[in-house]
C-alpha positions as CSV (number, residue, x, y, z in Angstrom):
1,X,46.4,-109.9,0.5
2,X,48.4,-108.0,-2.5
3,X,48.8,-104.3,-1.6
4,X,46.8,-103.8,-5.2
5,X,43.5,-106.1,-3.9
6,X,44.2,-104.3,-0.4
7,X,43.2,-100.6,-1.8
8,X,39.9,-102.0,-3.9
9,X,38.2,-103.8,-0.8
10,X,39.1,-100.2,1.0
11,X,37.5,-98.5,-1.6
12,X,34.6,-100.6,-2.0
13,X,33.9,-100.4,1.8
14,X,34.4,-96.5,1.7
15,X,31.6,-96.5,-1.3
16,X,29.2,-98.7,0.6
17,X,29.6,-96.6,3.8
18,X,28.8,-93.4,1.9
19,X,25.8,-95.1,0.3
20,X,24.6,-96.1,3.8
21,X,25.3,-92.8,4.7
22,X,22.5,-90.8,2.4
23,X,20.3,-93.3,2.7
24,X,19.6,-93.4,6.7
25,X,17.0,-90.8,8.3
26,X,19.7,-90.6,11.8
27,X,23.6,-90.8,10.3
28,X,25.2,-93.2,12.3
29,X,21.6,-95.0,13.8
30,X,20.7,-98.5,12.6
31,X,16.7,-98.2,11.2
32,X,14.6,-98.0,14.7
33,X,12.2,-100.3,15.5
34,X,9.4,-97.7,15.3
35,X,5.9,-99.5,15.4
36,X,5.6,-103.1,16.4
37,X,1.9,-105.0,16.4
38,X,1.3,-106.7,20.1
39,X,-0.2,-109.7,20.4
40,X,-3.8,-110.0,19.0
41,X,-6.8,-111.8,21.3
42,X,-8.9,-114.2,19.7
43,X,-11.7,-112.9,17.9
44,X,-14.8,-115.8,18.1
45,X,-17.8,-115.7,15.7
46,X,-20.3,-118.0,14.8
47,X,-21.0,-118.8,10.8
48,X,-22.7,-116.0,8.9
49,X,-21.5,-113.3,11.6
50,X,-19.2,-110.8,11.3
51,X,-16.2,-111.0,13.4
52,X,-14.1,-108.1,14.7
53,X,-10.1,-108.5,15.2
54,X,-8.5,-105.7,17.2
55,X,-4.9,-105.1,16.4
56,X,-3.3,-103.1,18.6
57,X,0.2,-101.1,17.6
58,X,2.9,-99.5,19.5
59,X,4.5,-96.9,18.5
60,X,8.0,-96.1,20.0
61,X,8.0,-93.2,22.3
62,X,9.2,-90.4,19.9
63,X,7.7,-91.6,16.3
64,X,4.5,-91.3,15.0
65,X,3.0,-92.5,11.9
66,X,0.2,-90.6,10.1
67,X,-3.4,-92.1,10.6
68,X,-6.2,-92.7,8.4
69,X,-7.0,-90.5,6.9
70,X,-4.0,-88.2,6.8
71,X,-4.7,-84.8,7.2
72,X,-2.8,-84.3,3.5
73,X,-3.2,-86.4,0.6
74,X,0.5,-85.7,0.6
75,X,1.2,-88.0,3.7
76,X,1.5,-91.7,3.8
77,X,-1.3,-92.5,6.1
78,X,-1.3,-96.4,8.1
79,X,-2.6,-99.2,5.9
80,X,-4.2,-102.6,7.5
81,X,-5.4,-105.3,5.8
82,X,-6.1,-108.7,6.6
83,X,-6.4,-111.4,3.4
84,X,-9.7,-112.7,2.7
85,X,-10.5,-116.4,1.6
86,X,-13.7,-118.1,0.2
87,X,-14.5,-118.9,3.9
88,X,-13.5,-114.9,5.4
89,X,-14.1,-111.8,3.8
90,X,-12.1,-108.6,5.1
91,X,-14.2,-105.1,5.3
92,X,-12.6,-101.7,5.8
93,X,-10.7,-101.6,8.8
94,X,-12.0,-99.3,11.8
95,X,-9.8,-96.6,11.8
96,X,-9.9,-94.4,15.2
97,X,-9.5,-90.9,15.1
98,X,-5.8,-89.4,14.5
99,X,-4.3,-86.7,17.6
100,X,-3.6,-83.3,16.3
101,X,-0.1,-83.1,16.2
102,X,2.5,-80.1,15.5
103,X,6.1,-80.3,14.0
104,X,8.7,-78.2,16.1
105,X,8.6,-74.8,14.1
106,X,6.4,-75.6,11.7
107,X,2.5,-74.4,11.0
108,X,1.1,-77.7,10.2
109,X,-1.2,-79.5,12.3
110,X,-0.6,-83.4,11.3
111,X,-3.6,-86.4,12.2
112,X,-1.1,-88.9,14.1
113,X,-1.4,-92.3,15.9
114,X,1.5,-92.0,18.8
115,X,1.6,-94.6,21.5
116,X,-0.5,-97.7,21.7
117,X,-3.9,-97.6,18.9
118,X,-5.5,-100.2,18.3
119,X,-7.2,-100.4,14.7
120,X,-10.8,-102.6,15.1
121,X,-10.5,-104.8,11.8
122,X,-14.2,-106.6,10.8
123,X,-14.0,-109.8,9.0
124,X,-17.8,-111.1,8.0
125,X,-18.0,-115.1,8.2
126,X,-19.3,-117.6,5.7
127,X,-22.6,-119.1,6.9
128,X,-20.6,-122.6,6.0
129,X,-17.6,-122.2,7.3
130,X,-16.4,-124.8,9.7
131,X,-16.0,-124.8,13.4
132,X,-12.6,-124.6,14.8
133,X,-9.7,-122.2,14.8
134,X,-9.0,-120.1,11.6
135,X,-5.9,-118.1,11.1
136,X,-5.9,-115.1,8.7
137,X,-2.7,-113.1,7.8
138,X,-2.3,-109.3,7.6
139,X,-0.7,-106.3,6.6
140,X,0.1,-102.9,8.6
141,X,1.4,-100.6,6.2
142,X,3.2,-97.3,7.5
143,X,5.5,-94.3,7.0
144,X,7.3,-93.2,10.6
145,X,8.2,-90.0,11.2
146,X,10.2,-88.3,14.4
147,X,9.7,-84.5,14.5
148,X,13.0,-83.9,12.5
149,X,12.5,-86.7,9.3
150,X,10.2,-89.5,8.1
151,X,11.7,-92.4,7.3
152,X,11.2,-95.1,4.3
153,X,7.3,-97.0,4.7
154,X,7.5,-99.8,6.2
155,X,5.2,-103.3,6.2
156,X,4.2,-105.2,9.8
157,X,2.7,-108.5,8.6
158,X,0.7,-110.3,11.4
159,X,-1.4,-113.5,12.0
160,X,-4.8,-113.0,13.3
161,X,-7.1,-116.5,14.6
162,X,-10.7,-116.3,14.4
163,X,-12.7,-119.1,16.4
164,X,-15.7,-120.4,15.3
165,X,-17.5,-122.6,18.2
């Protein structure tokens, strides 16, 4: 490579590693895997029923994510959703109680999920649906925050099966 195309492709790389740089929560740490969704049981209902599909989250020891509602309207509180159809239709999910949570030196007392929640998610049944397995597709919307810095919101999307005997 010419001494010329040598010093742009340093430069270049230099600009992208300071761009990195302001952009990341943690200098130096990849993006942390801060909430992931387990794996969701069957939820079973019969037509014109209302199901209920419990998704249960972990959160990384350390993180928490702001719960719904947030104890501000200026925090990012958790988001699920699961897609309706002709045959489902998706109500508002369950939300459980956030845990009072305080920032090292600050005053603020923040409504957190931390740990394992599970978020109860009711999905009412057409009367004519038919019997078998159904999958529906959802959404877990979140900001994560250590005690030092939130990062960027983030999107979880999961499959949920409904069975209808």
């Amino acid at each position: 490579m010419e001494a010329g195309k040598r010093i742009v492709v340093v430069i270049a790389l230099a600009l992208v590693g300071l761009l990195n740089c302001g952009t990341s929560a943690h200098p130096g740490m990849d993006d942390p895997v801060t909430l992931v969704v387990a794996p969701i049981d069957t939820a079973t209902a019969a037509p014109g029923d209302t199901a209920l599909v419990m998704v249960p989250l972990r959160i990384t020891p350390g993180y928490h994510v702001n719960a719904n509602p947030a104890s501000s309207e200026d925090y990012i509180p958790i988001e699920a959703r699961l897609d309706s159809s002709a045959e489902f239709h998706a109500l508002k999910p369950e939300y459980p109680n956030g845990k009072a949570h305080t920032l090292e030196g600050g005053d603020d007392t923040l409504l957190v999920y931390n740990g394992s929640v599970t978020i109860p998610m009711p999905i009412v049944v057409d009367k004519d649906v038919k019997h078998g397995m159904h999958r529906l597709e959802g959404t877990i919307e979140f900001q994560a925050c250590d005690d030092r810095v939130c990062f960027m919101p983030e999107e979880r999307h999961f499959s949920a099966v409904i069975r209808i005997p």
